[in-house]
N, CA, C and O atoms as a DFTB+ gen file, in Angstrom:
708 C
 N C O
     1  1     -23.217      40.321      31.481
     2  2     -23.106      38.877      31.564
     3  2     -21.807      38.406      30.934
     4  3     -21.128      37.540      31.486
     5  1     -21.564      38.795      30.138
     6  2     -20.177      38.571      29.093
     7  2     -19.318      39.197      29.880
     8  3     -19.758      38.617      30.873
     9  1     -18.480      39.868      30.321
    10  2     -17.951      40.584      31.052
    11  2     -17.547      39.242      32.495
    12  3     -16.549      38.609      32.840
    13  1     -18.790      39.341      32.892
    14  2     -18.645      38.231      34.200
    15  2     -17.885      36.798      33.647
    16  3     -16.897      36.397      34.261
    17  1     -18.280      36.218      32.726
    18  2     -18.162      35.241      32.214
    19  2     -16.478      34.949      31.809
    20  3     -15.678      34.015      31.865
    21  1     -16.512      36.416      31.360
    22  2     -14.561      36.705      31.270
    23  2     -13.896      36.799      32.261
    24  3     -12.826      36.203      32.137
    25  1     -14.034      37.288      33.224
    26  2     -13.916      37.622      35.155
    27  2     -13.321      36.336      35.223
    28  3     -12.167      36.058      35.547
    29  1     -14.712      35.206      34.706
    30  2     -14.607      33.751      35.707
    31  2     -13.449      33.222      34.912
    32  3     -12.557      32.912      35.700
    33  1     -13.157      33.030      33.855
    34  2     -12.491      32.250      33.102
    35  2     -10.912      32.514      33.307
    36  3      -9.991      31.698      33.262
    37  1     -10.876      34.216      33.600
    38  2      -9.605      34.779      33.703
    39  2      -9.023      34.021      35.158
    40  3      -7.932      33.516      35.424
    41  1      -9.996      34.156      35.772
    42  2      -9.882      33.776      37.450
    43  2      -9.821      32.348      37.514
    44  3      -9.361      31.962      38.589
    45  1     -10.189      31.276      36.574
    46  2     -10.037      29.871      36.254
    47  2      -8.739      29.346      36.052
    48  3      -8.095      28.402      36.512
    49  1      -8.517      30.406      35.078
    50  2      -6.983      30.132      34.716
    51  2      -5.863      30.268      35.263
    52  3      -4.910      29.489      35.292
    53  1      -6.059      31.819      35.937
    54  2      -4.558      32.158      36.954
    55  2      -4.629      31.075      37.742
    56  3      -3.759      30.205      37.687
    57  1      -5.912      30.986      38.755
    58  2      -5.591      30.047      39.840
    59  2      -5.392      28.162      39.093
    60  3      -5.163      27.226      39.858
    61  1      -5.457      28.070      38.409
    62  2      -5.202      26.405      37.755
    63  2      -3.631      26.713      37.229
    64  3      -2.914      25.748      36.964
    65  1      -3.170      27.945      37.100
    66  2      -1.589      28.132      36.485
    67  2      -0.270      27.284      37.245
    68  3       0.527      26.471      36.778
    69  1      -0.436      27.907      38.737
    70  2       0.539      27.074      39.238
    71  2       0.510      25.504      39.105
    72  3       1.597      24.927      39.151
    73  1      -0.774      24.680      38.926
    74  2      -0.542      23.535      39.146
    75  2      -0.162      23.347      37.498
    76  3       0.340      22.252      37.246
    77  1      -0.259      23.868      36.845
    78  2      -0.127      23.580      35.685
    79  2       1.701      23.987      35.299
    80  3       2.311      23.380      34.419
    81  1       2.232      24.919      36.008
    82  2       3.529      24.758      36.336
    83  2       4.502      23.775      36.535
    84  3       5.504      23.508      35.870
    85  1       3.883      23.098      37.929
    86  2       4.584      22.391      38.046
    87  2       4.442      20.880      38.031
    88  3       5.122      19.943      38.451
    89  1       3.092      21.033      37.268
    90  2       2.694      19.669      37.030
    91  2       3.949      18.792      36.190
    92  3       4.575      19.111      35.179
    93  1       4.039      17.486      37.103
    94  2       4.914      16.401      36.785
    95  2       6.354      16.537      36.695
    96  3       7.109      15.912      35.949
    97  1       6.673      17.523      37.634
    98  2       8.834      17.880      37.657
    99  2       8.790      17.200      39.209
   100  3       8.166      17.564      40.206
   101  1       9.642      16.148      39.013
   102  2       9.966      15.696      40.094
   103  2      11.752      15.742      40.239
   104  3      12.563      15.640      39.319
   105  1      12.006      15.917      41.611
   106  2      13.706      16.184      41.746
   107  2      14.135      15.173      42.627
   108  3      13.524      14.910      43.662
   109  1      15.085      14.637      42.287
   110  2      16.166      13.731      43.518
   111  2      16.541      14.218      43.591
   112  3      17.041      14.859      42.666
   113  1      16.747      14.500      45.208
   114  2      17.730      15.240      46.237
   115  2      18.890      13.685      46.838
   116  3      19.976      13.805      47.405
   117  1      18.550      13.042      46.658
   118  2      19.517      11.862      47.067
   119  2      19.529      11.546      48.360
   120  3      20.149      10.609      48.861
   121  1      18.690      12.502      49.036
   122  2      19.202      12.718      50.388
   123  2      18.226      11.124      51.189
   124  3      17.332      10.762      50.424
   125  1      18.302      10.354      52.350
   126  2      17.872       9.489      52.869
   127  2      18.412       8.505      52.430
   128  3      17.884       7.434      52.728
   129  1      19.706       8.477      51.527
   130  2      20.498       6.825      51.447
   131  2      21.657       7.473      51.679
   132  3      22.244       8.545      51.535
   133  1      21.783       5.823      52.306
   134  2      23.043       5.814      53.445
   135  2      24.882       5.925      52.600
   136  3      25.321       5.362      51.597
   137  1      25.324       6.586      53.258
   138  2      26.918       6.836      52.356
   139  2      26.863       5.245      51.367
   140  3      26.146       4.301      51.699
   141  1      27.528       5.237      50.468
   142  2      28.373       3.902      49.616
   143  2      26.954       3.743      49.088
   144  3      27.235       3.018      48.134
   145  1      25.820       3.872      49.024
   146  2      24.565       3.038      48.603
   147  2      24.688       3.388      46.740
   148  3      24.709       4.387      46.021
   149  1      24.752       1.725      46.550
   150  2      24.876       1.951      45.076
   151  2      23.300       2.224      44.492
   152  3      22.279       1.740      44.981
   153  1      23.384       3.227      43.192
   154  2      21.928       3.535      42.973
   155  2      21.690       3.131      42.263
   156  3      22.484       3.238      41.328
   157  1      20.415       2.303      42.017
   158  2      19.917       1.609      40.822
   159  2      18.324       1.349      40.419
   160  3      18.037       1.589      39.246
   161  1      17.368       0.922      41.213
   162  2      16.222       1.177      40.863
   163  2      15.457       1.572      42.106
   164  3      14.264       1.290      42.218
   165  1      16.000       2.098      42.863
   166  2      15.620       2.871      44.126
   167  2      14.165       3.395      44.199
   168  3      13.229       3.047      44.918
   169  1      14.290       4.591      42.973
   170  2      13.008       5.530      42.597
   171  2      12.406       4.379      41.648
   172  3      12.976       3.613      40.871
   173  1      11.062       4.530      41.984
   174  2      10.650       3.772      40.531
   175  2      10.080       4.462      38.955
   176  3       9.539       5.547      38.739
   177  1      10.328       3.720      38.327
   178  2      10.725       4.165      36.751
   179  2      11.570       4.802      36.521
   180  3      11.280       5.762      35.806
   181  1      12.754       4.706      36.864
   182  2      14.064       5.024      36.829
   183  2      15.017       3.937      36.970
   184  3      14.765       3.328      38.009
   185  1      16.132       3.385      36.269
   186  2      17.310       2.635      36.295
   187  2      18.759       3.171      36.249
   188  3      19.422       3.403      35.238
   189  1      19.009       3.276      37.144
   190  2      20.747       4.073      37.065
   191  2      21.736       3.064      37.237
   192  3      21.905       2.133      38.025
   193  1      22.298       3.505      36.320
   194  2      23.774       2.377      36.348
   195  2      25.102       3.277      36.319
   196  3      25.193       4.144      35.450
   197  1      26.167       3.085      37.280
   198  2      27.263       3.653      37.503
   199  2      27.016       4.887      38.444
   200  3      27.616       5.950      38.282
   201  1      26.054       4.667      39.478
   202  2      25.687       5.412      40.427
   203  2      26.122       5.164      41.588
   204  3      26.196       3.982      41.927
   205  1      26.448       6.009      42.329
   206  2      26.895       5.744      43.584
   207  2      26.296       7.172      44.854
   208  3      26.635       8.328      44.599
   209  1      25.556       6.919      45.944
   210  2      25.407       8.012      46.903
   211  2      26.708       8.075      47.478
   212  3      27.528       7.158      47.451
   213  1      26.926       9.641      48.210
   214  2      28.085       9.367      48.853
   215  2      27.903      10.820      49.480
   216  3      27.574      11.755      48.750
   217  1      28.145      11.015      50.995
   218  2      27.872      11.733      51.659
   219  2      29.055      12.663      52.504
   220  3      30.079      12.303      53.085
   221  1      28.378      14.166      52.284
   222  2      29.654      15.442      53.189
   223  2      30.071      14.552      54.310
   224  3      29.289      13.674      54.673
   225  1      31.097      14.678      54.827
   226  2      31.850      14.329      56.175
   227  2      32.129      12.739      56.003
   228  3      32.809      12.110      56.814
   229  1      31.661      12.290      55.112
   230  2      32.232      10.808      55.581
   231  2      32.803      10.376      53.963
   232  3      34.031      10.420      53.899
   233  1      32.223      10.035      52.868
   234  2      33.153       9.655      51.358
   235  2      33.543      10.689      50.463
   236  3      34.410      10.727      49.590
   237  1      32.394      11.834      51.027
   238  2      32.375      12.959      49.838
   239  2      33.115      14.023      50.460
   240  3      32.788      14.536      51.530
   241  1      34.378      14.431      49.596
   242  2      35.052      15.844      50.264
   243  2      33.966      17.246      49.573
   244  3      33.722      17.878      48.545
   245  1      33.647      17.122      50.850
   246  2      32.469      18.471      50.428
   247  2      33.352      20.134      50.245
   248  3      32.756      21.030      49.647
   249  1      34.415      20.326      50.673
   250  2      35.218      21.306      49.932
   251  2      35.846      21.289      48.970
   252  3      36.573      22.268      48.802
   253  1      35.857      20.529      48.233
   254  2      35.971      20.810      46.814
   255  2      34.864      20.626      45.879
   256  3      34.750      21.218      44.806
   257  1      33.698      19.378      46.578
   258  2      32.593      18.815      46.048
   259  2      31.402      19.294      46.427
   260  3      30.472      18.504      46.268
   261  1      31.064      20.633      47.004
   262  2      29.649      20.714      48.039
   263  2      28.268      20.678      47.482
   264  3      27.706      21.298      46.580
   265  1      27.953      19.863      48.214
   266  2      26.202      19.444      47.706
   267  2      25.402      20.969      47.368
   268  3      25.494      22.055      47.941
   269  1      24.667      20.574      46.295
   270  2      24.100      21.677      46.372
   271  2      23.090      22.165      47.204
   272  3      22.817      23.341      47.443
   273  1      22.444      20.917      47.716
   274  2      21.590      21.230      49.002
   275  2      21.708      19.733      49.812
   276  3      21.703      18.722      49.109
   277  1      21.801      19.613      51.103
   278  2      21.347      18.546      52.309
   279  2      23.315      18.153      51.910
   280  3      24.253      18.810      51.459
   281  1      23.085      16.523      52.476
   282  2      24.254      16.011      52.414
   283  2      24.783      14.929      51.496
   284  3      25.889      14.391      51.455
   285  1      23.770      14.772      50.826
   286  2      24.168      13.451      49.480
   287  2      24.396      14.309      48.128
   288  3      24.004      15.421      47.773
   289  1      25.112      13.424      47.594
   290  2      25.459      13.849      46.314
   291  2      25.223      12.343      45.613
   292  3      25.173      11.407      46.411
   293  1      25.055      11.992      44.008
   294  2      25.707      10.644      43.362
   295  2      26.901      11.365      42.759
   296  3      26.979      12.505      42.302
   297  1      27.866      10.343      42.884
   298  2      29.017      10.079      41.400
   299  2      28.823       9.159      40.349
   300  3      27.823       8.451      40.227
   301  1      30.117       9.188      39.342
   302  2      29.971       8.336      38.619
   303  2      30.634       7.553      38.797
   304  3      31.764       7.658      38.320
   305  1      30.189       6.048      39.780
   306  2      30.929       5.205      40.196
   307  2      31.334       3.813      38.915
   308  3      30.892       2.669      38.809
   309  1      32.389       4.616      38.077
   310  2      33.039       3.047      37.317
   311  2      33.100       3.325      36.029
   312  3      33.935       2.698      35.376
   313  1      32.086       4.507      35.205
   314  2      32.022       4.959      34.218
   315  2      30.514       5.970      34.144
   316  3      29.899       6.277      35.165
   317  1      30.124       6.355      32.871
   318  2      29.357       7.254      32.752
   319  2      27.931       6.851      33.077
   320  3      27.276       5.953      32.546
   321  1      27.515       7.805      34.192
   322  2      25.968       7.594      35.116
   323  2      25.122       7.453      33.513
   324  3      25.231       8.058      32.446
   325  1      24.386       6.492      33.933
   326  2      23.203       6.345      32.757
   327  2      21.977       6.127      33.226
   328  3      21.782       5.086      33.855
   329  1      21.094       6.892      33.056
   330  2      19.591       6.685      33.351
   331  2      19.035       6.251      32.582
   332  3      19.533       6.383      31.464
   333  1      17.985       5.648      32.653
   334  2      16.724       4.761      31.645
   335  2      15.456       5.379      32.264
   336  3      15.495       5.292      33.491
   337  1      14.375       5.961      31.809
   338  2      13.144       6.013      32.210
   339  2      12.218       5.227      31.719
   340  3      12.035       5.209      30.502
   341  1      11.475       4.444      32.564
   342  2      10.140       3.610      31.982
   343  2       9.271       4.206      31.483
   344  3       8.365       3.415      31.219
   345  1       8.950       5.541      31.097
   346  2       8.147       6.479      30.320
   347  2       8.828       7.799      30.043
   348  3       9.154       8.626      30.894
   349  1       9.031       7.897      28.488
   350  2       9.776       9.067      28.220
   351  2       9.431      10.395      29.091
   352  3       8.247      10.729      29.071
   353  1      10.318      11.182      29.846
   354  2      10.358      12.433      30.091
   355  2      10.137      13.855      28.720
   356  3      10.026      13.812      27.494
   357  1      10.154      14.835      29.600
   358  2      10.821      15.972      28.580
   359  2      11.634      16.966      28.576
   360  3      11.845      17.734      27.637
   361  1      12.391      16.982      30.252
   362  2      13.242      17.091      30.419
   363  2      14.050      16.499      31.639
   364  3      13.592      15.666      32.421
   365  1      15.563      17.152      31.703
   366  2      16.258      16.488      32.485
   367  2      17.266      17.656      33.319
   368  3      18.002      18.132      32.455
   369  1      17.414      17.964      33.976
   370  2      18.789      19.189      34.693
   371  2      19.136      18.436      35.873
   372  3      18.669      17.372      36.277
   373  1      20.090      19.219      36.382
   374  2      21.441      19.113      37.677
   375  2      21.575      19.968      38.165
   376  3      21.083      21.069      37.915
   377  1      22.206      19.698      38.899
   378  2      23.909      20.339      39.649
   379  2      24.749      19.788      39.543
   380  3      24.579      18.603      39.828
   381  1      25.960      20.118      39.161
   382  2      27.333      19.386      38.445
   383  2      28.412      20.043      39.120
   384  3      28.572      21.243      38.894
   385  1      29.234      19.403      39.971
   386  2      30.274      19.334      39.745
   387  2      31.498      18.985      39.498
   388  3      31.761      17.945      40.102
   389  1      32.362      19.379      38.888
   390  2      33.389      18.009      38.017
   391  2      34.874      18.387      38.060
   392  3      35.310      19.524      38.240
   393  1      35.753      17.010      37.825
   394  2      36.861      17.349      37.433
   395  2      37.529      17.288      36.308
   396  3      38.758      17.217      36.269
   397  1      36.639      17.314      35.105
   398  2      36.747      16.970      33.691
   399  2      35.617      17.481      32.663
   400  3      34.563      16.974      33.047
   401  1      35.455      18.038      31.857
   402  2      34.375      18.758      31.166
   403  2      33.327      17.375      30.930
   404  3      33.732      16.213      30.908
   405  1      32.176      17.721      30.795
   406  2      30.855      16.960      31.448
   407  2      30.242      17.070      29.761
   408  3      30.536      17.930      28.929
   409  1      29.305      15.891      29.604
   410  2      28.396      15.871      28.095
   411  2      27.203      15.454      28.955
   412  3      27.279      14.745      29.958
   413  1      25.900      16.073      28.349
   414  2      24.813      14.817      29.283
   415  2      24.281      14.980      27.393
   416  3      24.391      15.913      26.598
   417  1      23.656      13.476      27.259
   418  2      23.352      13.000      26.242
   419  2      21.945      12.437      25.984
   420  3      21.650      11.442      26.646
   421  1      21.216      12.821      25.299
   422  2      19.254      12.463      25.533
   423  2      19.341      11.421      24.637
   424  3      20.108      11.434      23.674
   425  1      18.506      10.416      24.937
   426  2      18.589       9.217      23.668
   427  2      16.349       9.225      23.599
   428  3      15.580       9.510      24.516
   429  1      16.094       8.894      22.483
   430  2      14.651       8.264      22.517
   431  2      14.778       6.887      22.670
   432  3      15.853       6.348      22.930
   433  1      13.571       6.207      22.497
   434  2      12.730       5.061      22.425
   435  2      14.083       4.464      21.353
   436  3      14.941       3.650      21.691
   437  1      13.982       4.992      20.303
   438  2      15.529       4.047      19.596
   439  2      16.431       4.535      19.701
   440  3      17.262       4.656      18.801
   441  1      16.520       4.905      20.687
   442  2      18.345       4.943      20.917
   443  2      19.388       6.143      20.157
   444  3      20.607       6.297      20.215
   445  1      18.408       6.823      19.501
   446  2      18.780       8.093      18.593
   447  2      18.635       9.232      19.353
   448  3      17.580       9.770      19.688
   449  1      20.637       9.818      19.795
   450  2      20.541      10.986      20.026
   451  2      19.607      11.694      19.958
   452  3      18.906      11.201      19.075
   453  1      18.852      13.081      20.566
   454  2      17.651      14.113      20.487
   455  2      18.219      14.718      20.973
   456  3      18.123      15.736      20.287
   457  1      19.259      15.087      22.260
   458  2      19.676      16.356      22.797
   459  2      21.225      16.392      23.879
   460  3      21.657      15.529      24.644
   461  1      21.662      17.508      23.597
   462  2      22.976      17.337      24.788
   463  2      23.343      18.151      24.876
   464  3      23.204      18.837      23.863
   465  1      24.021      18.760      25.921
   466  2      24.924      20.200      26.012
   467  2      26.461      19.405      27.081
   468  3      26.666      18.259      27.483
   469  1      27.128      20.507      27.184
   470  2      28.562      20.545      27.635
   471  2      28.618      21.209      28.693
   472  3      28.073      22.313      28.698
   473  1      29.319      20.706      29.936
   474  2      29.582      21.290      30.876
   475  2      30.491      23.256      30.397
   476  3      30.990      23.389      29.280
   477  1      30.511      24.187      31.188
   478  2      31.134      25.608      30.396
   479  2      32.243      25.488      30.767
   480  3      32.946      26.174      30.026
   481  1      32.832      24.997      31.511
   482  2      34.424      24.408      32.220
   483  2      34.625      23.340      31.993
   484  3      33.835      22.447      31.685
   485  1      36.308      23.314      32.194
   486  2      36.939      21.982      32.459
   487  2      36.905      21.340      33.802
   488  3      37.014      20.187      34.219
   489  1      36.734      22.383      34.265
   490  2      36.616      21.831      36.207
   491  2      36.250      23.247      36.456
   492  3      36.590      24.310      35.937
   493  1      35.379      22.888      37.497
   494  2      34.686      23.738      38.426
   495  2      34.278      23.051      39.851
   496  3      33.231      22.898      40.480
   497  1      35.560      22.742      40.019
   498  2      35.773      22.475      42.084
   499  2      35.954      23.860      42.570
   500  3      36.380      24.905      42.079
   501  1      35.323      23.371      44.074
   502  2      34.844      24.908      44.639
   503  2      36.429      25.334      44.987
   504  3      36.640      26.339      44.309
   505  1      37.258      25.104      45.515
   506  2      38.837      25.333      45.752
   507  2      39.795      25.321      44.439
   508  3      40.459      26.265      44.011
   509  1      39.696      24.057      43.933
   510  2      40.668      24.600      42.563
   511  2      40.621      24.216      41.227
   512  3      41.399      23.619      40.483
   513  1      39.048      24.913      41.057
   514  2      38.216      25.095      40.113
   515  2      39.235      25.908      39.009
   516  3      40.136      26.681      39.334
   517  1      38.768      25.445      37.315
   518  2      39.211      26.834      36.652
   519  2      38.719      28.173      37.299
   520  3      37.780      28.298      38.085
   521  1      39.617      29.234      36.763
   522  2      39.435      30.667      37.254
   523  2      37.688      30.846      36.532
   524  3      37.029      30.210      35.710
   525  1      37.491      31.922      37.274
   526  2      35.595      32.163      36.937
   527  2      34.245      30.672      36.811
   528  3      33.123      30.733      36.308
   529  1      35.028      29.311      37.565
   530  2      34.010      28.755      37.313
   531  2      33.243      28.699      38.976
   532  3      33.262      29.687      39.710
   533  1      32.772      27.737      39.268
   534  2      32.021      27.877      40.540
   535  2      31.378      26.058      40.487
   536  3      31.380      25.360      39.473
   537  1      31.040      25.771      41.418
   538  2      30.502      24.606      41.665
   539  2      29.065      24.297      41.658
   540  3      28.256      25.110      42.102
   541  1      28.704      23.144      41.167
   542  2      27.300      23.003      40.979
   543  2      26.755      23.849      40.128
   544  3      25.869      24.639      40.452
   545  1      27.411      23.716      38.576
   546  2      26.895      24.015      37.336
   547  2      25.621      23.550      37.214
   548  3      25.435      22.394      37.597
   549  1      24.521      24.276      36.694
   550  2      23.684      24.082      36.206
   551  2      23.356      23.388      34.903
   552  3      23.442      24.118      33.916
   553  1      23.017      22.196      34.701
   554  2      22.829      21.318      32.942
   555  2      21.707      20.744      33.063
   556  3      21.155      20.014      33.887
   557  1      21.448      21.265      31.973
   558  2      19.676      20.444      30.896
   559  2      19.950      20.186      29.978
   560  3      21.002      20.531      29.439
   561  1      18.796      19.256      29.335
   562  2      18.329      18.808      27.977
   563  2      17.057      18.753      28.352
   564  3      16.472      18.609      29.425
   565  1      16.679      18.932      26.977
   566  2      15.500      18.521      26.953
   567  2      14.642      18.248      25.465
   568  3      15.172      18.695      24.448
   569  1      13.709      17.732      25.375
   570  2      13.151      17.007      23.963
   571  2      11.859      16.407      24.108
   572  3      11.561      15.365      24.693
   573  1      10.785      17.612      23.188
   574  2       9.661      17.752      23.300
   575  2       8.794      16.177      23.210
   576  3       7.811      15.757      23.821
   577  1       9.672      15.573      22.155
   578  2       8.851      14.551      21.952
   579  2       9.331      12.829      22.324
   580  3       9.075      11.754      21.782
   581  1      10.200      13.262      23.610
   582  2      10.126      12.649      24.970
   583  2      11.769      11.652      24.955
   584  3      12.256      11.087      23.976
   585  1      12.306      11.704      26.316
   586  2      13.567      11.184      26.619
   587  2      13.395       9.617      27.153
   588  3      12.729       9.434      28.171
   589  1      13.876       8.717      26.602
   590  2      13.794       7.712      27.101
   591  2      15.479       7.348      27.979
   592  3      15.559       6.485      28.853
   593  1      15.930       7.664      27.806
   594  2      17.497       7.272      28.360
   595  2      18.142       8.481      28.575
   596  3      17.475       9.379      28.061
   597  1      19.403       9.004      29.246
   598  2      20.421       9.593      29.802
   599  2      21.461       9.442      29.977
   600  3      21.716       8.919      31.062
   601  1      22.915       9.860      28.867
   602  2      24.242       9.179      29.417
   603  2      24.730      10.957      30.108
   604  3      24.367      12.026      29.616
   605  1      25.842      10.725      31.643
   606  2      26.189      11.664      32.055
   607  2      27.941      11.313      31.869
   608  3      28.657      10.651      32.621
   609  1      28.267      11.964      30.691
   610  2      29.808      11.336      30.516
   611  2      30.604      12.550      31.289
   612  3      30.088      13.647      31.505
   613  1      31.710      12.248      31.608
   614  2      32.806      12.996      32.243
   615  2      34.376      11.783      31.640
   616  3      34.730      11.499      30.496
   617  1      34.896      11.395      32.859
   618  2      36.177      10.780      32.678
   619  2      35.399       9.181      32.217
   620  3      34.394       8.821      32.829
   621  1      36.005       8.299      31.069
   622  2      35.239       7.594      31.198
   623  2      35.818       6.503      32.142
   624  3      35.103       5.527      31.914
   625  1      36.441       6.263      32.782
   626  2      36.581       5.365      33.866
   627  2      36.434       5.754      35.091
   628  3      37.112       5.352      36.036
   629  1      34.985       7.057      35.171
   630  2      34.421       7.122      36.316
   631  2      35.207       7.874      37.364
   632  3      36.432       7.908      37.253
   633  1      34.544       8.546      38.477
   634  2      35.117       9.395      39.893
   635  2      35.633      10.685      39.317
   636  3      36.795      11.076      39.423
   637  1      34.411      11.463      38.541
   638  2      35.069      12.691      37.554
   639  2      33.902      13.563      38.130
   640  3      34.286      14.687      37.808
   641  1      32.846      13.714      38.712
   642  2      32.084      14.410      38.759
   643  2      30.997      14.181      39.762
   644  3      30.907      12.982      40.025
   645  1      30.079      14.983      40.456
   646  2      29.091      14.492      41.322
   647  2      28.009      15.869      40.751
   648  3      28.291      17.012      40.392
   649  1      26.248      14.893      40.909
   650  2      25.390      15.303      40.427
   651  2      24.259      15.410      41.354
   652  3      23.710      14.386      41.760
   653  1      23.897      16.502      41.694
   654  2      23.025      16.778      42.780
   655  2      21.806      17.497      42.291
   656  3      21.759      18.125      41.233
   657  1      20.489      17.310      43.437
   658  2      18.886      18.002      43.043
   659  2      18.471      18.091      41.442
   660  3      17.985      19.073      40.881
   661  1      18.817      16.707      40.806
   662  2      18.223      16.292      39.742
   663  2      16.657      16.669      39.198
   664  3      15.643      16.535      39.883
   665  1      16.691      17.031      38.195
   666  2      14.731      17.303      38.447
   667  2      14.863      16.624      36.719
   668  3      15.804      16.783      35.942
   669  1      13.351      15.716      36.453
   670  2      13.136      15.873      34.720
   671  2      11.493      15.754      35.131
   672  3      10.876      15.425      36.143
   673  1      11.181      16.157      33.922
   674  2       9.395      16.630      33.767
   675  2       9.153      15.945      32.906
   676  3       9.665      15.876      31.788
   677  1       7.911      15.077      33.605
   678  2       7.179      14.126      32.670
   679  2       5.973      14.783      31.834
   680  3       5.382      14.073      31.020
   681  1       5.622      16.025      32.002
   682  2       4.685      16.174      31.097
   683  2       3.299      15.855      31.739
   684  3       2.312      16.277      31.137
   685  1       3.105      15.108      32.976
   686  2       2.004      14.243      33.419
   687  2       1.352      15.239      34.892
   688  3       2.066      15.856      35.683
   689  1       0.503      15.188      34.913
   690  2       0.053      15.761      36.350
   691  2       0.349      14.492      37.271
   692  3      -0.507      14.536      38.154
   693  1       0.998      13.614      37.429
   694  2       0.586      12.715      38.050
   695  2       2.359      12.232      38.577
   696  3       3.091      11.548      37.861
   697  1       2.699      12.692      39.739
   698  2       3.955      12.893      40.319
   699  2       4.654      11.505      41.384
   700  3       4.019      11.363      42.429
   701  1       5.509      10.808      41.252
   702  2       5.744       9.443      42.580
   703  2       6.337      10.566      43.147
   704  3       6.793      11.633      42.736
   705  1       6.118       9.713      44.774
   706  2       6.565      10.747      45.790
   707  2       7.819      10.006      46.547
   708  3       8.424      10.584      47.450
């Protein structure tokens, strides 16, 4: 009986694992707005300021800039992309690529730094990238006890970088689509 009882529980768990994976990581792909579309409260519980979509073949030079997947990318149209979430996250990543070394910056509920890392290059354009870098760097933060805001600095007067298949995890089983 004990034995069985362990069977079930083991078998409870693997199969409840995946959802428990990927419970609450949601990603912008950007993709379905139209070239120039400035981004701002599009998704809901999200506020972006200094966002801009901008698409392969028509604003975005996709050989030096290539999406990491589909055909949209955002920039930082004017100065450094800033996100706000209406409920702290716990984390945040990209795809980056830039023409100026990159900071992404975690703020809480008051406005107090919690987390940041640095782009590993100064530029990493796919053509004339530093030597050994590559396009669509990979960057996270993250902070257990939750992100309320996001600054994505590069040049600060903006058109330094584009940020693609965004993902941050709320922690929540409960995903907008």
């Amino acid at each position: 009986m004990r034995s069985c009882w362990s069977a079930g529980l083991v078998l409870l768990l693997v199969a409840g694992l995946p959802g428990l994976l990927d419970a609450g990581t949601v990603t912008l792909d950007f993709e379905g707005f139209p070239d120039s579309t400035a981004l701002t409260n599009q998704y809901p519980g999200l506020t972006f300021s200094n966002t801009t979509v901008i698409t392969a073949g028509v604003s975005l030079n996709e050989f030096e800039f290539p999406p990491h997947s589909g055909t949209n990318v955002v920039f930082d149209d004017g100065g450094a992309i800033s996100i706000d979430f209406a409920s702290p996250i716990l984390s945040f990543s990209g795809f980056f690529t830039y023409t100026v070394p990159l900071t992404l910056a975690a703020f809480d509920a008051t406005s107090a730094q919690v987390a940041s890392t640095t782009s590993t290059f100064s530029n990493n354009l796919a053509l004339s990238g530093d030597p050994g870098s590559s396009p669509n760097e990979f960057l996270q933060v993250s902070f257990a006890s939750g992100i309320s805001s996001l600054t994505i600095t590069g040049d600060p007067a903006g058109g330094s970088f584009v940020l693609d298949d965004a993902t941050y995890g709320t922690g929540s089983s409960t995903v907008p689509e």
